[in-house]
ChimeraX commands (.cxc) that place a marker at each C-alpha (Angstrom):
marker #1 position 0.00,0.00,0.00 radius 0.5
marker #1 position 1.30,3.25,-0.59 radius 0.5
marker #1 position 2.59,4.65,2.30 radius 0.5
marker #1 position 0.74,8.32,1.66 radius 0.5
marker #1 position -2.66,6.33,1.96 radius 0.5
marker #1 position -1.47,4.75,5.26 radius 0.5
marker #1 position -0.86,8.25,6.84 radius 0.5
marker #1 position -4.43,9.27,5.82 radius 0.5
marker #1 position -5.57,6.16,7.22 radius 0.5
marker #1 position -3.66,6.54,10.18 radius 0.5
marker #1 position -4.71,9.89,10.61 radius 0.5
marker #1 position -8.32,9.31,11.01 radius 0.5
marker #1 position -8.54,8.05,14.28 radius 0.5
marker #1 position -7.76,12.02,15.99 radius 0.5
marker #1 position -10.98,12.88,13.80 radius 0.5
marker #1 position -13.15,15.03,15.69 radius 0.5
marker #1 position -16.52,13.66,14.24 radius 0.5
marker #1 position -19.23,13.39,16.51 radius 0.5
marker #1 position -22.53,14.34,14.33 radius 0.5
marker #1 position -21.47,12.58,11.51 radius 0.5
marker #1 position -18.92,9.52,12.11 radius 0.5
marker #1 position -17.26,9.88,8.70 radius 0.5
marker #1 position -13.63,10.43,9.42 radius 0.5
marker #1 position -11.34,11.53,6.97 radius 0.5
marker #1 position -7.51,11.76,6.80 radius 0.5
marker #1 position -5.74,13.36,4.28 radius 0.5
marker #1 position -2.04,13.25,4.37 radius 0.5
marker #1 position -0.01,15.97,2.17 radius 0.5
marker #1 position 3.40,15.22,0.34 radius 0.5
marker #1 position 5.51,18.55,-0.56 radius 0.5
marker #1 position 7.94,18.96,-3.19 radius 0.5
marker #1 position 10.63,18.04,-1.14 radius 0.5
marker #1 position 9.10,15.12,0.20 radius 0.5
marker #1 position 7.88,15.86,3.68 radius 0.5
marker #1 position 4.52,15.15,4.52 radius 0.5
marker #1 position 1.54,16.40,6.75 radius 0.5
marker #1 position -1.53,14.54,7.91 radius 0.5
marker #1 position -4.67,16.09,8.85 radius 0.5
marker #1 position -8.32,15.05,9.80 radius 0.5
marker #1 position -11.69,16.42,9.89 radius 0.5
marker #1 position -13.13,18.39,12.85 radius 0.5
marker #1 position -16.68,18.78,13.43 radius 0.5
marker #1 position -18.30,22.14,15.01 radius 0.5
marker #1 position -22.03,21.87,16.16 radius 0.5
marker #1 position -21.96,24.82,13.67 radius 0.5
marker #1 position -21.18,22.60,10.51 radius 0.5
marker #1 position -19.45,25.78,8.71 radius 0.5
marker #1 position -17.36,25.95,11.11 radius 0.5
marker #1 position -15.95,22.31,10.82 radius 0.5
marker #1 position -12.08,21.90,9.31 radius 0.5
marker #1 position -12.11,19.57,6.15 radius 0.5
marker #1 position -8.58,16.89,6.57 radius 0.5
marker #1 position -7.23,18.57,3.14 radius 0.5
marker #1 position -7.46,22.01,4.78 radius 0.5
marker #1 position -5.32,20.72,7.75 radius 0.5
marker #1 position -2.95,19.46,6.01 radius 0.5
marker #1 position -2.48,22.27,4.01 radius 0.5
marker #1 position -2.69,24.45,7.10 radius 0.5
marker #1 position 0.14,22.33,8.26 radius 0.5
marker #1 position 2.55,22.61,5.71 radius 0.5
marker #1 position 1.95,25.90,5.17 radius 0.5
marker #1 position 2.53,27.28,8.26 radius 0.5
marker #1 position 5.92,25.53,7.99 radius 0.5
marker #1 position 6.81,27.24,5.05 radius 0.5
marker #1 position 6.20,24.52,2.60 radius 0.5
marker #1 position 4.25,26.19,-0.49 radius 0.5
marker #1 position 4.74,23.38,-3.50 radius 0.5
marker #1 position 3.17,19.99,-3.14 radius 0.5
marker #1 position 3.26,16.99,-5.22 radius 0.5
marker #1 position 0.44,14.84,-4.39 radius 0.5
marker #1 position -2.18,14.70,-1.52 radius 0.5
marker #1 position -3.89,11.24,-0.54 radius 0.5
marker #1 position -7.81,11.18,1.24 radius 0.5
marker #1 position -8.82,8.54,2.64 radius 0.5
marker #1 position -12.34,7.78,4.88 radius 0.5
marker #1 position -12.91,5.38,7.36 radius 0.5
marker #1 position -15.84,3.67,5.18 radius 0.5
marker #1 position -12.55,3.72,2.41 radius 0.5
marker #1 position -15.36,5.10,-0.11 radius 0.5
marker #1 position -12.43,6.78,-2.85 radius 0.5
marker #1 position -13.66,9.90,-1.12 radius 0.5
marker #1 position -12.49,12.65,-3.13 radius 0.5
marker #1 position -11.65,16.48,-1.82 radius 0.5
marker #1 position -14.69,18.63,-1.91 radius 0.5
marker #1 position -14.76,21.85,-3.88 radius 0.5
marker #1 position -13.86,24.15,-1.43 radius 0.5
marker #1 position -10.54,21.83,-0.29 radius 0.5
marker #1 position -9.72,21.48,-4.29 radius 0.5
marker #1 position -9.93,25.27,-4.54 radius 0.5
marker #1 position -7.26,25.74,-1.60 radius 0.5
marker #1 position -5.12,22.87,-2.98 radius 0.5
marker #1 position -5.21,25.14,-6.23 radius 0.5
marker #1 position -3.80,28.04,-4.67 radius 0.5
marker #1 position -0.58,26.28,-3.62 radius 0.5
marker #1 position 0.00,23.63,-6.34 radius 0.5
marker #1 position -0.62,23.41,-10.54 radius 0.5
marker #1 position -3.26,21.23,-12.35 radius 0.5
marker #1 position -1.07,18.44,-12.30 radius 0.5
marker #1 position -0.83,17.72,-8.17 radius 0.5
marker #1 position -1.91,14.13,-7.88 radius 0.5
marker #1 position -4.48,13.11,-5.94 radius 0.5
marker #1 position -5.12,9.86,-4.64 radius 0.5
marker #1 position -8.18,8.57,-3.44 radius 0.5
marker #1 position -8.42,5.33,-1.28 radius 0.5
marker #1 position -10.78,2.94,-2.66 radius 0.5
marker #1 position -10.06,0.10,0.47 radius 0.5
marker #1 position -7.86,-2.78,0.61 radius 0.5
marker #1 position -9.21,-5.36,-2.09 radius 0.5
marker #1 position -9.09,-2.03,-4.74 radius 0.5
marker #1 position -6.48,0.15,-6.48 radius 0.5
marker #1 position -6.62,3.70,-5.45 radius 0.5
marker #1 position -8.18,6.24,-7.60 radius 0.5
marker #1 position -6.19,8.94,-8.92 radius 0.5
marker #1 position -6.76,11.92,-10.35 radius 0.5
marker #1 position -5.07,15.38,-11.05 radius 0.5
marker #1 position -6.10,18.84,-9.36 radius 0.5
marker #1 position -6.73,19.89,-12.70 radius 0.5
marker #1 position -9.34,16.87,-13.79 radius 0.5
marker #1 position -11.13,17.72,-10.51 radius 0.5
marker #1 position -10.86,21.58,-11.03 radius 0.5
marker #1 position -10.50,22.79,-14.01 radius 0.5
marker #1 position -11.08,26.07,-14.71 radius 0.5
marker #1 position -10.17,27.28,-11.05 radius 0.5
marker #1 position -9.96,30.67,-10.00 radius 0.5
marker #1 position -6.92,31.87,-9.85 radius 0.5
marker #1 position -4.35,35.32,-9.28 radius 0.5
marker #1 position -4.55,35.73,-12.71 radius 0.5
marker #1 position -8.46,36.00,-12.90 radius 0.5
marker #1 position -8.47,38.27,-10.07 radius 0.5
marker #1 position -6.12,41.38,-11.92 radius 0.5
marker link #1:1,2 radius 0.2
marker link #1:2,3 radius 0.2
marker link #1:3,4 radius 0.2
marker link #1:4,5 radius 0.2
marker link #1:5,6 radius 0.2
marker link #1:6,7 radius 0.2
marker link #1:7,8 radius 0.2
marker link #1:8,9 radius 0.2
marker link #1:9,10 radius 0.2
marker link #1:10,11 radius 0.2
marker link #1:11,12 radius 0.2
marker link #1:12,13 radius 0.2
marker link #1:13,14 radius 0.2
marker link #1:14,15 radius 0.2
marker link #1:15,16 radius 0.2
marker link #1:16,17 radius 0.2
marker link #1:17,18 radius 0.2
marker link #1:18,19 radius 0.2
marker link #1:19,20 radius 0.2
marker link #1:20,21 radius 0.2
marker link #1:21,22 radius 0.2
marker link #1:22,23 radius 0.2
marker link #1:23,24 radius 0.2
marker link #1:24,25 radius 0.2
marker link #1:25,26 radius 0.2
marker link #1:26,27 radius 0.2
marker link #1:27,28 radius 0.2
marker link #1:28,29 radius 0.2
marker link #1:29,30 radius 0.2
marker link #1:30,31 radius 0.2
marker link #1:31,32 radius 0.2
marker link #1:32,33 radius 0.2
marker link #1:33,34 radius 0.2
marker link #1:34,35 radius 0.2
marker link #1:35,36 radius 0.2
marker link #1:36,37 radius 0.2
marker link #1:37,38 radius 0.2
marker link #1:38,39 radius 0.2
marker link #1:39,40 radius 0.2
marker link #1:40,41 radius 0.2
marker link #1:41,42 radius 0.2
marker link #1:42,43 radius 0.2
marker link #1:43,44 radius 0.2
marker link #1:44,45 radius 0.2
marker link #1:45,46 radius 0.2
marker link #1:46,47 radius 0.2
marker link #1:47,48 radius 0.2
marker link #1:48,49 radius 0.2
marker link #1:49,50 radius 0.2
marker link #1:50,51 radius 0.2
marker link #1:51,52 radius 0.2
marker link #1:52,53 radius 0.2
marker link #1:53,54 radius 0.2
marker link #1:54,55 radius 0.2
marker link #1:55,56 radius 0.2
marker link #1:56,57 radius 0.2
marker link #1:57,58 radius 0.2
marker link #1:58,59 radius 0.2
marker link #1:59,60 radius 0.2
marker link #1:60,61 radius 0.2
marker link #1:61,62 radius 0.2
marker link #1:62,63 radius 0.2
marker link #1:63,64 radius 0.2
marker link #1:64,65 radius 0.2
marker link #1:65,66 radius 0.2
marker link #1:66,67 radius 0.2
marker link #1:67,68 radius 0.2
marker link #1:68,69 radius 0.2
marker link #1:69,70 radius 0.2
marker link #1:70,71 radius 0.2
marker link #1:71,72 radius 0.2
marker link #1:72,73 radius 0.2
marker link #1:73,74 radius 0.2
marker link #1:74,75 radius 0.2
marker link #1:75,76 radius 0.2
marker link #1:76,77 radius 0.2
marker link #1:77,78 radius 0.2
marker link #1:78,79 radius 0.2
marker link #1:79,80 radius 0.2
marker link #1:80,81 radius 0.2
marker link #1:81,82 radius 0.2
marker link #1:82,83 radius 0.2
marker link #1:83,84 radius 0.2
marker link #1:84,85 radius 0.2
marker link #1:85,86 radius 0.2
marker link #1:86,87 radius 0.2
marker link #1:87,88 radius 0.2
marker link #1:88,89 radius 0.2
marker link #1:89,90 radius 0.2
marker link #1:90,91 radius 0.2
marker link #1:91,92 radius 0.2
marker link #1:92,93 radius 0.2
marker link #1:93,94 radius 0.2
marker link #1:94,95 radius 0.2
marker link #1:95,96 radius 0.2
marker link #1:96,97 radius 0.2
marker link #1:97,98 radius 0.2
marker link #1:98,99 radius 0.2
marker link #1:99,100 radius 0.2
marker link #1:100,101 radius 0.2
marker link #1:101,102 radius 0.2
marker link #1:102,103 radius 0.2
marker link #1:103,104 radius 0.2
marker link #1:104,105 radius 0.2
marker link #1:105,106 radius 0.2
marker link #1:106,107 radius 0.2
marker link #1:107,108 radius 0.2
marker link #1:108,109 radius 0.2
marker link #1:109,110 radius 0.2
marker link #1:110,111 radius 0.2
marker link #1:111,112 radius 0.2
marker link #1:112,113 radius 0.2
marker link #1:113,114 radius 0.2
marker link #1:114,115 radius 0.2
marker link #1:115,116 radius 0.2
marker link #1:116,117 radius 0.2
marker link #1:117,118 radius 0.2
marker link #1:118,119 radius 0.2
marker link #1:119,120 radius 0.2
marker link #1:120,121 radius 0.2
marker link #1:121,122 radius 0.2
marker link #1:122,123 radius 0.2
marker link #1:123,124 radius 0.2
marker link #1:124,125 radius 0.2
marker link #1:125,126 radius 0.2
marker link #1:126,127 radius 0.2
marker link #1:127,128 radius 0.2
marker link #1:128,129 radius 0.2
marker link #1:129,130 radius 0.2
view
């Protein structure tokens, strides 16, 4: 198993998911190789809940790591989850169309894998905003 999957899995279980039970781990590899986990926290306030892609990001980030290479999501029901639009919009504002994302599909099946750009195209980016 790829070893990127296995820190999302791993992840999961410091979920903070108490209205839903669906705990995901997403687990963030940056262009030099380092890599961040984060899981999903629930608010009573669902707005207010973190997504795992947004920790991870938050993670790296705040570490000074701005390129990634490929992020891996993974769900306790290992349903190939994929990041929602709001995560894929955030991944977009730190790495190109071509980050990889890898979705875990469970044990008996290959992971799914996409690009950033296949799940967003046509983000919004700097360049739309001048």
């Amino acid at each position: 198993m790829d070893e990127l999957i296995e820190a999302a899995r791993e992840i999961q279980s410091a979920a903070h998911v108490p209205y839903s039970d669906y705990r995901v781990g997403a687990a963030l590899e940056t262009a030099d190789g380092s890599v961040y986990v984060g899981c999903n926290l629930e608010n009573a306030n669902y707005s207010n809940s973190l997504h795992a892609e947004e920790v991870a990001i938050a993670e790296a980030v705040k570490t000074g790591h701005r390129e990634f290479s490929r992020i891996a999501v993974s769900s306790g029901r290992r349903d190939g989850v994929t990041p929602c639009g709001m995560c894929r919009q955030t991944l977009a504002e730190f790495a190109d169309d071509d980050l990889q994302v890898i979705c875990d599909e469970g044990e008996d099946e290959p992971p799914s894998e996409y690009t950033l750009g296949e799940l967003l195209p046509n983000t919004i980016s700097e360049e739309m905003l001048e």
